[in-house]
PDB file of the backbone (N, CA, C, O) and the ligand in Angstrom, with CONECT records:
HET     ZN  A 101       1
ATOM      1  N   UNK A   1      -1.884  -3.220 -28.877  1.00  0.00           N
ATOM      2  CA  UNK A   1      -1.761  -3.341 -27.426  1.00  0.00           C
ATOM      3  C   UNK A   1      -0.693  -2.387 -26.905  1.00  0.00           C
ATOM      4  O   UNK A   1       0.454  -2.226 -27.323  1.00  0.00           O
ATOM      5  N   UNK A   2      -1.287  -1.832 -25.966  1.00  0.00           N
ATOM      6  CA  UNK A   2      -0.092  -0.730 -25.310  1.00  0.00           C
ATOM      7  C   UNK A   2       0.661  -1.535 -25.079  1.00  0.00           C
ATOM      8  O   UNK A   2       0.382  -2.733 -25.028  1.00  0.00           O
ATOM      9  N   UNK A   3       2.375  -0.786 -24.791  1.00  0.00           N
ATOM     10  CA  UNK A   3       3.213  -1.015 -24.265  1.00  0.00           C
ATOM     11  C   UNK A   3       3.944  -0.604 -22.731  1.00  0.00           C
ATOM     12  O   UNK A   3       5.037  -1.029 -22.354  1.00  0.00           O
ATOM     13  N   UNK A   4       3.344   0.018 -22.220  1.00  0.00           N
ATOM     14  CA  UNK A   4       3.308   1.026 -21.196  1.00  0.00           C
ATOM     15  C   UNK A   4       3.390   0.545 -20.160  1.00  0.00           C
ATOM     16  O   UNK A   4       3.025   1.122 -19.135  1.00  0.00           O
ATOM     17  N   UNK A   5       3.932  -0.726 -20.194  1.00  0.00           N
ATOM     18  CA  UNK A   5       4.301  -1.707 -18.787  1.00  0.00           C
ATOM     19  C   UNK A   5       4.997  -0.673 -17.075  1.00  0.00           C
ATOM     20  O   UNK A   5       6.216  -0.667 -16.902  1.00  0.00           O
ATOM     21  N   UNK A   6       4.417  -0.204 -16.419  1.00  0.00           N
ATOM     22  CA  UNK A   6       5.081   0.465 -15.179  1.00  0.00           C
ATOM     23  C   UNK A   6       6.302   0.322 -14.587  1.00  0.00           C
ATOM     24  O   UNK A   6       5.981  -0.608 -13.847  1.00  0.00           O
ATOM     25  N   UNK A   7       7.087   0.455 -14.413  1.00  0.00           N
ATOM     26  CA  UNK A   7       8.116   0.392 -14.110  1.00  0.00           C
ATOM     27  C   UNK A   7       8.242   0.110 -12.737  1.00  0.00           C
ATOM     28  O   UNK A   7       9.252  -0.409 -12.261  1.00  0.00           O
ATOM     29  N   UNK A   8       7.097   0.483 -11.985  1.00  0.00           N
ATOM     30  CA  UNK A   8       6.815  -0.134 -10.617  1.00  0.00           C
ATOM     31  C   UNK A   8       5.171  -0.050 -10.547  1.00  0.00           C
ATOM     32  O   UNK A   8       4.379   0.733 -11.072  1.00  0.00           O
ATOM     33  N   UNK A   9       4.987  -1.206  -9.664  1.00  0.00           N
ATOM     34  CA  UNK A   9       3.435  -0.395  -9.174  1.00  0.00           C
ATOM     35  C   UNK A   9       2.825   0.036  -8.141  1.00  0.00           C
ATOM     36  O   UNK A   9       1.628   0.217  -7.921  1.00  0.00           O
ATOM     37  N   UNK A  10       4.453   0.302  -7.046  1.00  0.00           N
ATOM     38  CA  UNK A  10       4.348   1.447  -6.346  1.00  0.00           C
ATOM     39  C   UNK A  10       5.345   1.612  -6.273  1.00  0.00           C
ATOM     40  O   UNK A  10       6.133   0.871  -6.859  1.00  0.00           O
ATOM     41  N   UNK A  11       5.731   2.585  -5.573  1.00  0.00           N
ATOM     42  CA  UNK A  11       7.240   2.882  -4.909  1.00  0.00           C
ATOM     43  C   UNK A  11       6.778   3.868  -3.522  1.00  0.00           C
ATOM     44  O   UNK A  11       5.734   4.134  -2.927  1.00  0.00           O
ATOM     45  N   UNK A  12       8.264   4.226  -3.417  1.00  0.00           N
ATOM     46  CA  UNK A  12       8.844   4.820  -2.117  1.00  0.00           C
ATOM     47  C   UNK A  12       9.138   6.259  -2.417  1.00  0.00           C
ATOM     48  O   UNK A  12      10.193   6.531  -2.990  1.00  0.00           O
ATOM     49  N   UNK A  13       8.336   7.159  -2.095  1.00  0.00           N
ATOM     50  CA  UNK A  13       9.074   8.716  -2.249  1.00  0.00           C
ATOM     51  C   UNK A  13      10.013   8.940  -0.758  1.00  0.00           C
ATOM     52  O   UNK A  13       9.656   8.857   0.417  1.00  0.00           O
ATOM     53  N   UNK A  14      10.687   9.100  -1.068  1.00  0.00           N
ATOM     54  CA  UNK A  14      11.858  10.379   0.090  1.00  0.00           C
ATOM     55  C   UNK A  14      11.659  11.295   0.087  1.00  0.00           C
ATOM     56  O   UNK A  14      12.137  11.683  -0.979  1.00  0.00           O
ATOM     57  N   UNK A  15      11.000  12.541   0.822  1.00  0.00           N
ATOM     58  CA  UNK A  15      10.915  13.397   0.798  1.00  0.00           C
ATOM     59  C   UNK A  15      11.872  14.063   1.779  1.00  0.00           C
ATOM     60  O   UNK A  15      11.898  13.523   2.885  1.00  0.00           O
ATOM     61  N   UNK A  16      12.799  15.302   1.582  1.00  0.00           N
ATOM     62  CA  UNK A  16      13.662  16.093   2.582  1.00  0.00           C
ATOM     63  C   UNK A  16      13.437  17.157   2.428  1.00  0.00           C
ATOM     64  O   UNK A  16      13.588  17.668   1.319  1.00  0.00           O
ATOM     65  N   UNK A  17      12.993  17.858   3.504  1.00  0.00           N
ATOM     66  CA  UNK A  17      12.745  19.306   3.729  1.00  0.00           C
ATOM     67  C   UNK A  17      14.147  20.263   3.936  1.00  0.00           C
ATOM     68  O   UNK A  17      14.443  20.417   5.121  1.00  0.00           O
ATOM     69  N   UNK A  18      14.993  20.885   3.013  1.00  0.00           N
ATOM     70  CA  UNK A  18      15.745  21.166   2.817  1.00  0.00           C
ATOM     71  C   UNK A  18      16.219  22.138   4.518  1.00  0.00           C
ATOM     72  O   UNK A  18      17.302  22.272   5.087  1.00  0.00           O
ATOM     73  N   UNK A  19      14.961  22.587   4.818  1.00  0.00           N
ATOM     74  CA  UNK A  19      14.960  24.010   5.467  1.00  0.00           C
ATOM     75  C   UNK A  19      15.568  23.411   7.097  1.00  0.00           C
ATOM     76  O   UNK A  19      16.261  24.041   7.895  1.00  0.00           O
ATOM     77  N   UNK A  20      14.943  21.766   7.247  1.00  0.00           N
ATOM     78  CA  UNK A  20      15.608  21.153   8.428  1.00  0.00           C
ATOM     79  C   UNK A  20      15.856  19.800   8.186  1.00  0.00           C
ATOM     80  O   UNK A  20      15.817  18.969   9.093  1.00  0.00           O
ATOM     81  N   UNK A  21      16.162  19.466   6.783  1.00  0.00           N
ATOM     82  CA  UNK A  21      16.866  18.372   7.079  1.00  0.00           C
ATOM     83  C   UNK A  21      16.264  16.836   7.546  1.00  0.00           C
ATOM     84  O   UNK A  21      17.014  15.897   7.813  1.00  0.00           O
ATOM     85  N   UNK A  22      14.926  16.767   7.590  1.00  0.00           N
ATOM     86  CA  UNK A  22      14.267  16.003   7.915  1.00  0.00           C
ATOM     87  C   UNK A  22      13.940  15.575   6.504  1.00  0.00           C
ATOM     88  O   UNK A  22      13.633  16.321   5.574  1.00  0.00           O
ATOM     89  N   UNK A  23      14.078  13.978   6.484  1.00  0.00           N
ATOM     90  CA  UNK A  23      13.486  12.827   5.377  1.00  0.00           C
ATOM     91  C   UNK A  23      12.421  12.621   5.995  1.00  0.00           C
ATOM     92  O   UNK A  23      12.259  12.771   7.206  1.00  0.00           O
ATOM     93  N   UNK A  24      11.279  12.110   4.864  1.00  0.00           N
ATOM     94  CA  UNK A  24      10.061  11.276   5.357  1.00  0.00           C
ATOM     95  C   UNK A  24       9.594  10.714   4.376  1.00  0.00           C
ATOM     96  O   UNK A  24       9.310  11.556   3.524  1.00  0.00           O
ATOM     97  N   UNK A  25       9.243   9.142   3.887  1.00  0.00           N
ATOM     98  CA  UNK A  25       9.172   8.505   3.326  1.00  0.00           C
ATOM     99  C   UNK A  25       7.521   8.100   3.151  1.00  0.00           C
ATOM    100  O   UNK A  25       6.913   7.767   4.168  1.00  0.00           O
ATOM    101  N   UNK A  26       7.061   8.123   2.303  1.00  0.00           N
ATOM    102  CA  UNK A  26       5.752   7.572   2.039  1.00  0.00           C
ATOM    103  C   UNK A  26       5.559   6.506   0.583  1.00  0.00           C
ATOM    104  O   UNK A  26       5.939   6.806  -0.549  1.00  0.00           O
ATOM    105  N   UNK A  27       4.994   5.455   0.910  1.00  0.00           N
ATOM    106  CA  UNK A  27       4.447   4.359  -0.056  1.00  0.00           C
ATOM    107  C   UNK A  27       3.310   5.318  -1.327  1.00  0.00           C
ATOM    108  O   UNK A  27       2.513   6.229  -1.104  1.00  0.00           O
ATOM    109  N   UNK A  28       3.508   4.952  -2.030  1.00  0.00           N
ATOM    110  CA  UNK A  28       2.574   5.306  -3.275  1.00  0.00           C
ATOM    111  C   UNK A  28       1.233   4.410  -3.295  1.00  0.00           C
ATOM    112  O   UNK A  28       1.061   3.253  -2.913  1.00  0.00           O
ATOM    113  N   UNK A  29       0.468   5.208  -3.789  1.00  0.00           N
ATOM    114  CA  UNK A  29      -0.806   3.704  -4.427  1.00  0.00           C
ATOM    115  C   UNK A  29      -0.892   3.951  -6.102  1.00  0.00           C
ATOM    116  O   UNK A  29      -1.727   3.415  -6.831  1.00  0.00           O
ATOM    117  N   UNK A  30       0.257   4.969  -6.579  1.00  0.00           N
ATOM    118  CA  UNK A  30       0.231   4.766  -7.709  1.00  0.00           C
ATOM    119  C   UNK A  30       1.764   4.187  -8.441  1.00  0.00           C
ATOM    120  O   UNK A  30       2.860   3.867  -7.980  1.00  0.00           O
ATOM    121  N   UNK A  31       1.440   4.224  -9.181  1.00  0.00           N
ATOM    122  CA  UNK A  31       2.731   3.767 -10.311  1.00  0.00           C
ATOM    123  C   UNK A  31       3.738   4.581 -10.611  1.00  0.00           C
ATOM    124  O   UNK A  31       3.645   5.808 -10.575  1.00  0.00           O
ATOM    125  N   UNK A  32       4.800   3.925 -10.936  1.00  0.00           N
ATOM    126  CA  UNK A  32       5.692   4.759 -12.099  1.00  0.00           C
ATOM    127  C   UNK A  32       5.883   4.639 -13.539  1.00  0.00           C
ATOM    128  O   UNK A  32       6.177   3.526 -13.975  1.00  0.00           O
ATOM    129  N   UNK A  33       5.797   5.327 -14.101  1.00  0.00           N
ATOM    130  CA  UNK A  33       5.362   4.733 -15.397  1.00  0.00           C
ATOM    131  C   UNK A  33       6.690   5.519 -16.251  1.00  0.00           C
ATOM    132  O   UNK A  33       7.695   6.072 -15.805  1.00  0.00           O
ATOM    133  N   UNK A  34       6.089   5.250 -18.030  1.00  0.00           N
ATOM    134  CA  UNK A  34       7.157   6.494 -18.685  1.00  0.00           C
ATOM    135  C   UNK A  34       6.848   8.184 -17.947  1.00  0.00           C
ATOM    136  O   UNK A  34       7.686   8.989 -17.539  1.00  0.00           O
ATOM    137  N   UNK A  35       5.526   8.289 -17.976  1.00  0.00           N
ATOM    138  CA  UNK A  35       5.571   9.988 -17.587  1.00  0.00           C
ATOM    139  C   UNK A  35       5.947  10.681 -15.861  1.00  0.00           C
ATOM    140  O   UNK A  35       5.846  11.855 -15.505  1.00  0.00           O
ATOM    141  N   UNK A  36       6.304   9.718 -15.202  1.00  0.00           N
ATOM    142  CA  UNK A  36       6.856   9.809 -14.205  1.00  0.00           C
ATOM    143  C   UNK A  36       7.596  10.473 -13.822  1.00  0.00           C
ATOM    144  O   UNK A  36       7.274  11.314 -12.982  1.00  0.00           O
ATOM    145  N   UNK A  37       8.998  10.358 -14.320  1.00  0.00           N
ATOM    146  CA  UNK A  37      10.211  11.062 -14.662  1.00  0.00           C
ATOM    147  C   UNK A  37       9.432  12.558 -14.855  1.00  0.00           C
ATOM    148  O   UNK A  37       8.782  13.029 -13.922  1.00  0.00           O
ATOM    149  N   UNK A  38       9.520  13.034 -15.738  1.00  0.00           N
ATOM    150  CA  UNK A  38       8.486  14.072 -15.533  1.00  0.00           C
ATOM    151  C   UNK A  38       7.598  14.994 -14.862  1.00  0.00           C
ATOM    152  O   UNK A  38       7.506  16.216 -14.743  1.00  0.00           O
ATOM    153  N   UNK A  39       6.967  13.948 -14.460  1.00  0.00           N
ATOM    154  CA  UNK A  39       6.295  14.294 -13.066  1.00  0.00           C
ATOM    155  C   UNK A  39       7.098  14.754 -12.556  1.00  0.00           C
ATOM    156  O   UNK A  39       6.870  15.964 -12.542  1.00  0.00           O
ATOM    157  N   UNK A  40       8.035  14.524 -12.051  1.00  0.00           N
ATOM    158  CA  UNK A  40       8.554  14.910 -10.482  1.00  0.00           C
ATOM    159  C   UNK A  40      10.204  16.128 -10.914  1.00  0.00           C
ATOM    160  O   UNK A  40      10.876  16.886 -10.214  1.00  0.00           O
ATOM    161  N   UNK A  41      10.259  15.694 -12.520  1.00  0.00           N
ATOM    162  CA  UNK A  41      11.542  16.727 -12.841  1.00  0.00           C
ATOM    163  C   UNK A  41      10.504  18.539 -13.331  1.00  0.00           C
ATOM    164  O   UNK A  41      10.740  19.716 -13.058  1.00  0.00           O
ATOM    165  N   UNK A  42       9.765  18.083 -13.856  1.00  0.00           N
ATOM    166  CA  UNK A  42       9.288  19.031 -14.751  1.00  0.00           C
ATOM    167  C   UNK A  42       7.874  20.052 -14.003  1.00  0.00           C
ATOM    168  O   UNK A  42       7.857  21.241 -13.684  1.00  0.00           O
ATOM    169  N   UNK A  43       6.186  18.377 -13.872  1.00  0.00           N
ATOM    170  CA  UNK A  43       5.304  18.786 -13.609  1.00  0.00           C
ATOM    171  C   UNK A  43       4.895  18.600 -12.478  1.00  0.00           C
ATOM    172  O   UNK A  43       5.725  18.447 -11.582  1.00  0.00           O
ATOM    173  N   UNK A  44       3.647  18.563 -12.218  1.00  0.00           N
ATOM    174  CA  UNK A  44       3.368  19.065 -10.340  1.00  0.00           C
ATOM    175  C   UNK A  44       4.150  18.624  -9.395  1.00  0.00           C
ATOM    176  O   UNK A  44       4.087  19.221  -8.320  1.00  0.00           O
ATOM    177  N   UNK A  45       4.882  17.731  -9.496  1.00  0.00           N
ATOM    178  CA  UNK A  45       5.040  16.766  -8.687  1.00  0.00           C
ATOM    179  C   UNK A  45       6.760  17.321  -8.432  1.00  0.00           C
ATOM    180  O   UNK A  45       7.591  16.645  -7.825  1.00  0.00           O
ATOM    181  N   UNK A  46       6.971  18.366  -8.901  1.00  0.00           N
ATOM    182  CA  UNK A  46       8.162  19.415  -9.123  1.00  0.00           C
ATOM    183  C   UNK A  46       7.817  20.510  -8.249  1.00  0.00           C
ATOM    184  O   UNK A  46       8.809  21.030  -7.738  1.00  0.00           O
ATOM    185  N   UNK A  47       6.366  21.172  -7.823  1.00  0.00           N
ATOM    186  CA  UNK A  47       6.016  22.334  -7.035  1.00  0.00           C
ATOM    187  C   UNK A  47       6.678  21.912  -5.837  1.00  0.00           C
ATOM    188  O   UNK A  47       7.043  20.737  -5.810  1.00  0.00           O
ATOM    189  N   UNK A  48       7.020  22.997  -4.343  1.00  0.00           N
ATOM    190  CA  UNK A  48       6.854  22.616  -3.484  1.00  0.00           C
ATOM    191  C   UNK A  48       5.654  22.509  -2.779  1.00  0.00           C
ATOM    192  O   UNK A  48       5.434  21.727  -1.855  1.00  0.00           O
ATOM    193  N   UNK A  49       4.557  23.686  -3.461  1.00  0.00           N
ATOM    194  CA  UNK A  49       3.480  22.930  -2.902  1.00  0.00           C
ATOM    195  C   UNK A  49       2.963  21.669  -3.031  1.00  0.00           C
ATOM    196  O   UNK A  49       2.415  20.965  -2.182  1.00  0.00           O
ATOM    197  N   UNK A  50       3.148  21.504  -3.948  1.00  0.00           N
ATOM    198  CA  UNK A  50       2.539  19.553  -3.691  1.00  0.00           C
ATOM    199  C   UNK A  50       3.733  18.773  -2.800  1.00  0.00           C
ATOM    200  O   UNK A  50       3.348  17.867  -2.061  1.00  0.00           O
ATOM    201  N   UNK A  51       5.194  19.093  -2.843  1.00  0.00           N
ATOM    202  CA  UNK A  51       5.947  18.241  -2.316  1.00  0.00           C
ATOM    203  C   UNK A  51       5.456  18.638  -0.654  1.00  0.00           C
ATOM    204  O   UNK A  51       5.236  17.664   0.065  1.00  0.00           O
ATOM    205  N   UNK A  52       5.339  19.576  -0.241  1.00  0.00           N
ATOM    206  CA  UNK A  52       5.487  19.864   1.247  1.00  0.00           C
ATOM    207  C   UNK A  52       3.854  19.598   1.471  1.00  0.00           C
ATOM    208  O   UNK A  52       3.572  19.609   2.669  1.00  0.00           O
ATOM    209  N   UNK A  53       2.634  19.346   0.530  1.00  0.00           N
ATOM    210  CA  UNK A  53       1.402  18.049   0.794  1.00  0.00           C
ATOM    211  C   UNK A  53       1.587  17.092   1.049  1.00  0.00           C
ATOM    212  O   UNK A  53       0.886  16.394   1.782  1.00  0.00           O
ATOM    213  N   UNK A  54       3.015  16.665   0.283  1.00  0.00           N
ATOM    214  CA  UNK A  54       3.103  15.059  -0.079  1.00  0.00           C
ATOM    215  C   UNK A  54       4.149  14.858   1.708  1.00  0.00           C
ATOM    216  O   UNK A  54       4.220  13.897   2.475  1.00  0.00           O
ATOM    217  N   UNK A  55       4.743  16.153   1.763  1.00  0.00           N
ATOM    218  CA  UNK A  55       5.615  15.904   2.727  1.00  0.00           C
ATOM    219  C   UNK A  55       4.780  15.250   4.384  1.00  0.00           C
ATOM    220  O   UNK A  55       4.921  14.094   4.783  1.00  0.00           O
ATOM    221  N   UNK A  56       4.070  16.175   4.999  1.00  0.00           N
ATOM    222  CA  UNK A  56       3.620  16.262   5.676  1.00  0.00           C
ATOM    223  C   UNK A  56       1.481  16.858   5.896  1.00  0.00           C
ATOM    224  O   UNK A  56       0.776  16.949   6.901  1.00  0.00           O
ATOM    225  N   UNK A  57       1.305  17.011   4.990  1.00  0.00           N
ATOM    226  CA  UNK A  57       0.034  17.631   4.732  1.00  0.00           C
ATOM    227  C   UNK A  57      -0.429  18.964   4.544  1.00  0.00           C
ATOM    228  O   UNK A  57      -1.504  19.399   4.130  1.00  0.00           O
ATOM    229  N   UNK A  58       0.684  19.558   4.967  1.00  0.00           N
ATOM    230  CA  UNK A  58       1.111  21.039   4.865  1.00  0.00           C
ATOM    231  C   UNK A  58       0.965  21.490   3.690  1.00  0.00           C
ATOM    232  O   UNK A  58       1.544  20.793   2.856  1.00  0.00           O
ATOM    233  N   UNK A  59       0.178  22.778   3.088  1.00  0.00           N
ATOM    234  CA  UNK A  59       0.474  23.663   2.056  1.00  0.00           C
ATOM    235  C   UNK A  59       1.731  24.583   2.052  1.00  0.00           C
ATOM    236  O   UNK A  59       2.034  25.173   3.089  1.00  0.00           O
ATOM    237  N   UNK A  60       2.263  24.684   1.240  1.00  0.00           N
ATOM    238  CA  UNK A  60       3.288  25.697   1.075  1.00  0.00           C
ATOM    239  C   UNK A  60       3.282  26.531  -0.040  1.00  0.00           C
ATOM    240  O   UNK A  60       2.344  26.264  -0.791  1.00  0.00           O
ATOM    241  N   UNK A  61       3.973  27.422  -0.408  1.00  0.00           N
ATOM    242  CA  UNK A  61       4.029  28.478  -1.225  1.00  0.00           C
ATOM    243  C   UNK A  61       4.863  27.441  -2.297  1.00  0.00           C
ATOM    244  O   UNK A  61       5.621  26.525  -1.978  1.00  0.00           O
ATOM    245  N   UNK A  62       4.441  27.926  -3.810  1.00  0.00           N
ATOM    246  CA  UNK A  62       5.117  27.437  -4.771  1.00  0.00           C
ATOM    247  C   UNK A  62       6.631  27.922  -5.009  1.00  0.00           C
ATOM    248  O   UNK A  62       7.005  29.067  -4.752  1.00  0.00           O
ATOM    249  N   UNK A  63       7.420  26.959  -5.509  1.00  0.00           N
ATOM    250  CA  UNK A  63       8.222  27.497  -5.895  1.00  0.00           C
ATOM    251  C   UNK A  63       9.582  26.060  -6.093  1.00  0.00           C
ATOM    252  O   UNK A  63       9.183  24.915  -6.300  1.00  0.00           O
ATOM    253  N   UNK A  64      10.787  26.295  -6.012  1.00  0.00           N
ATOM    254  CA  UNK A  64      11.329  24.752  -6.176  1.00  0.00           C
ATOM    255  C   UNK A  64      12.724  25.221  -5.329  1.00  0.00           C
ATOM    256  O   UNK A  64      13.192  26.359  -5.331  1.00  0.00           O
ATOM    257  N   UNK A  65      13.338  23.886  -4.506  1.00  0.00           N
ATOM    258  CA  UNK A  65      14.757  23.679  -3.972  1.00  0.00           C
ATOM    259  C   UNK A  65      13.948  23.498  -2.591  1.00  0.00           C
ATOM    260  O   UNK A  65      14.537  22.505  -2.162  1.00  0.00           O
ATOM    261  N   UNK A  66      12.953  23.820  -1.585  1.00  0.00           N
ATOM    262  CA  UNK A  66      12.802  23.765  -0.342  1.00  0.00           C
ATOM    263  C   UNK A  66      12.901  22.034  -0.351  1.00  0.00           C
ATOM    264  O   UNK A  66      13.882  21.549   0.212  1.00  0.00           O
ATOM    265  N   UNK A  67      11.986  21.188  -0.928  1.00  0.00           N
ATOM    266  CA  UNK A  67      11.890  19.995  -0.586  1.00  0.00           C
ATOM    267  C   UNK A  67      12.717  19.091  -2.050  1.00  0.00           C
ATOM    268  O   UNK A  67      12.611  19.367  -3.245  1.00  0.00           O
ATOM    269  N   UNK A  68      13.258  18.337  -1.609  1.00  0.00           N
ATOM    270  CA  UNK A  68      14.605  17.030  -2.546  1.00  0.00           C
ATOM    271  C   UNK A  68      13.583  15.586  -2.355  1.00  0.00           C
ATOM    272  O   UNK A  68      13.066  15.060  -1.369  1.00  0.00           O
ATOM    273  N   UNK A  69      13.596  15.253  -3.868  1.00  0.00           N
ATOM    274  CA  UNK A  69      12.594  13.804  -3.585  1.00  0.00           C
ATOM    275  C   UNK A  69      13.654  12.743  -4.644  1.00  0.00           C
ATOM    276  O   UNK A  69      14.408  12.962  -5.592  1.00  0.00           O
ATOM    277  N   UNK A  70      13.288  11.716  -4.001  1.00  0.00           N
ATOM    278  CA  UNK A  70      14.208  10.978  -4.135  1.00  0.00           C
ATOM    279  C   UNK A  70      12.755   9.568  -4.265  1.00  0.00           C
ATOM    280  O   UNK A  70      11.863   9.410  -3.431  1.00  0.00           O
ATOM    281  N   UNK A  71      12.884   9.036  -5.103  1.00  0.00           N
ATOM    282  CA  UNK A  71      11.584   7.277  -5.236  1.00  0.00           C
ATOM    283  C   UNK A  71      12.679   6.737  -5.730  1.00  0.00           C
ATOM    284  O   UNK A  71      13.651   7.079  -6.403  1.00  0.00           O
ATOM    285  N   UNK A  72      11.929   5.076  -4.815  1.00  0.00           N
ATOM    286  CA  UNK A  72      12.809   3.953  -4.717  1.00  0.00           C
ATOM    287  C   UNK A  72      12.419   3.019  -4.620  1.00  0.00           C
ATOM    288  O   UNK A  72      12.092   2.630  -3.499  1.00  0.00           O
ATOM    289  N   UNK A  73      12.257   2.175  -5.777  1.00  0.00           N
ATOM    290  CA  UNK A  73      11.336   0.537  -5.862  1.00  0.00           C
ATOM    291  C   UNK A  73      11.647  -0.199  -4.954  1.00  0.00           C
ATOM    292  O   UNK A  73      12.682   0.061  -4.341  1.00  0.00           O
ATOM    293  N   UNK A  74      10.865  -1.329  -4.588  1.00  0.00           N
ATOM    294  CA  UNK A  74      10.879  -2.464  -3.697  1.00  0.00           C
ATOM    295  C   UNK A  74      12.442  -2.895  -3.515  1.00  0.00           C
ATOM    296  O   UNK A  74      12.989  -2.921  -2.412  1.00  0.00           O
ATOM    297  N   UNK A  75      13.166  -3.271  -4.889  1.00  0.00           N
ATOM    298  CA  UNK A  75      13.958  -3.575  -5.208  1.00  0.00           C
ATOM    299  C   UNK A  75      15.530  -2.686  -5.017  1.00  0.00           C
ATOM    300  O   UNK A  75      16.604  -3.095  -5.456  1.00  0.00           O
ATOM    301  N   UNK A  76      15.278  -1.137  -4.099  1.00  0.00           N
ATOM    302  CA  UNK A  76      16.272  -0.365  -4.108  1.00  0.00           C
ATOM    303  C   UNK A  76      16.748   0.390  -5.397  1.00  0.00           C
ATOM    304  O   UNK A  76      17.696   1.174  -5.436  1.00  0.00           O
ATOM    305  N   UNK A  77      15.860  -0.003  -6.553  1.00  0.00           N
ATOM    306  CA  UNK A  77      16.036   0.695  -7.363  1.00  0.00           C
ATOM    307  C   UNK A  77      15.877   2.078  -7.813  1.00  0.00           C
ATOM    308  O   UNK A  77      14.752   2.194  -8.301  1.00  0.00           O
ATOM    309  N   UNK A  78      16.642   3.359  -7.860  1.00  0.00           N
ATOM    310  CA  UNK A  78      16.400   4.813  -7.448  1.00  0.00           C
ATOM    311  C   UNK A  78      15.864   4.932  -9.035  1.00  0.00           C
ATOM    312  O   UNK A  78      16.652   4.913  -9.980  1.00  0.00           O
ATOM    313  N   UNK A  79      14.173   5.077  -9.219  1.00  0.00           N
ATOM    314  CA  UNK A  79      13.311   5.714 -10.289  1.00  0.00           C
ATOM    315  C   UNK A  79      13.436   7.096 -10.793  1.00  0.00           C
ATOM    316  O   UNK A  79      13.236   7.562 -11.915  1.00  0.00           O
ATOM    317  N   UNK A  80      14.000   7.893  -9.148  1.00  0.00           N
ATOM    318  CA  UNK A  80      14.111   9.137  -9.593  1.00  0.00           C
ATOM    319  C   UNK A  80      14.857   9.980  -8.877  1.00  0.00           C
ATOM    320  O   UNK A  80      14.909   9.488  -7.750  1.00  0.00           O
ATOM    321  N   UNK A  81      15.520  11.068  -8.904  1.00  0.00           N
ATOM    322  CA  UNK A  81      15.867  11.305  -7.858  1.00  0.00           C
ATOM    323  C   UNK A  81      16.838  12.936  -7.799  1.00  0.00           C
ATOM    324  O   UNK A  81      18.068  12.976  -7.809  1.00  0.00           O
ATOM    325  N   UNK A  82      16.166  13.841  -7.756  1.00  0.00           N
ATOM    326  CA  UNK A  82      16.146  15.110  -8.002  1.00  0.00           C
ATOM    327  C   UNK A  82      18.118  15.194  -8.337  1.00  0.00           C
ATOM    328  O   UNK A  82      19.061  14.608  -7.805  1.00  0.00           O
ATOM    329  N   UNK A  83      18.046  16.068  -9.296  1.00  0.00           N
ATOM    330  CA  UNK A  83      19.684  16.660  -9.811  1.00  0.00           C
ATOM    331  C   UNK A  83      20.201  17.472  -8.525  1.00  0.00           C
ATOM    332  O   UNK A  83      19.409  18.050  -7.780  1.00  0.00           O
ATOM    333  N   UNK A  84      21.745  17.471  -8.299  1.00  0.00           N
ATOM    334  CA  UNK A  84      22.497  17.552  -7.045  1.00  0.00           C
ATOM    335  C   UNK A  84      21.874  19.077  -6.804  1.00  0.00           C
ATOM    336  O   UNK A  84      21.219  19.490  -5.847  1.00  0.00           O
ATOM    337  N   UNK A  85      22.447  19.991  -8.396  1.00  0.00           N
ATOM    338  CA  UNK A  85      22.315  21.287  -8.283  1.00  0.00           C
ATOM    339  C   UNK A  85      21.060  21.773  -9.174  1.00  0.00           C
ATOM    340  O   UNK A  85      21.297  22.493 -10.145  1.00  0.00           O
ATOM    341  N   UNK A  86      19.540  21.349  -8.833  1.00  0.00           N
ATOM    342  CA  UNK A  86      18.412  21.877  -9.542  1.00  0.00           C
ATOM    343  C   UNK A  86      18.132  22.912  -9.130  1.00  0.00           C
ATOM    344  O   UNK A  86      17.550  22.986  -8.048  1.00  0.00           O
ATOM    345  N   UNK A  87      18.420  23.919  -9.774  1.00  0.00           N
ATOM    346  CA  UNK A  87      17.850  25.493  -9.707  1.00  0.00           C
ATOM    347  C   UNK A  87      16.149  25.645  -9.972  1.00  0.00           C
ATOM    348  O   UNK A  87      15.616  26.755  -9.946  1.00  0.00           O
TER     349      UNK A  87
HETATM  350 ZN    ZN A 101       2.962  24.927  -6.799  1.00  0.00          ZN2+
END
């Protein structure tokens, strides 16, 4: 039997558009799981094009630092939450 219990089974992304400073928060319909972390340090979920999709619906050019994401369980618990100085 897996072990792979979610760590949430949704959360809260923060999204901040570095360029003005604007947060915007959206509910998940998915999980956080172990590969999560990941997700959002490493794989897509690291582009700014997907963050500035996730932001507002907007495509943007790839690349990383325009948008800071920050997820946060029901519970205020911070799942994730981008490094001060990520190059
Ligand atoms: Zn990209």
């Amino acid at each position: 039997m897996s072990n792979d219990k979610p760590l949430a089974e949704t959360y809260i992304v923060y999204t901040t558009d570095t360029t003005t400073g604007e947060t915007r928060s959206l509910r998940t319909d998915f999980e956080f799981h172990e590969g999560s972390d990941y997700f959002w340090r490493e794989g897509n979920g690291s582009c700014d094009c997907n963050r500035g999709a996730w932001f507002d619906g907007r495509k943007r050019p790839c690349g990383e630092g325009r948008f800071r994401v920050r997820c946060i369980d029901d519970a205020g618990t911070v799942l994730y939450e981008d490094a001060e100085d990520s190059a």
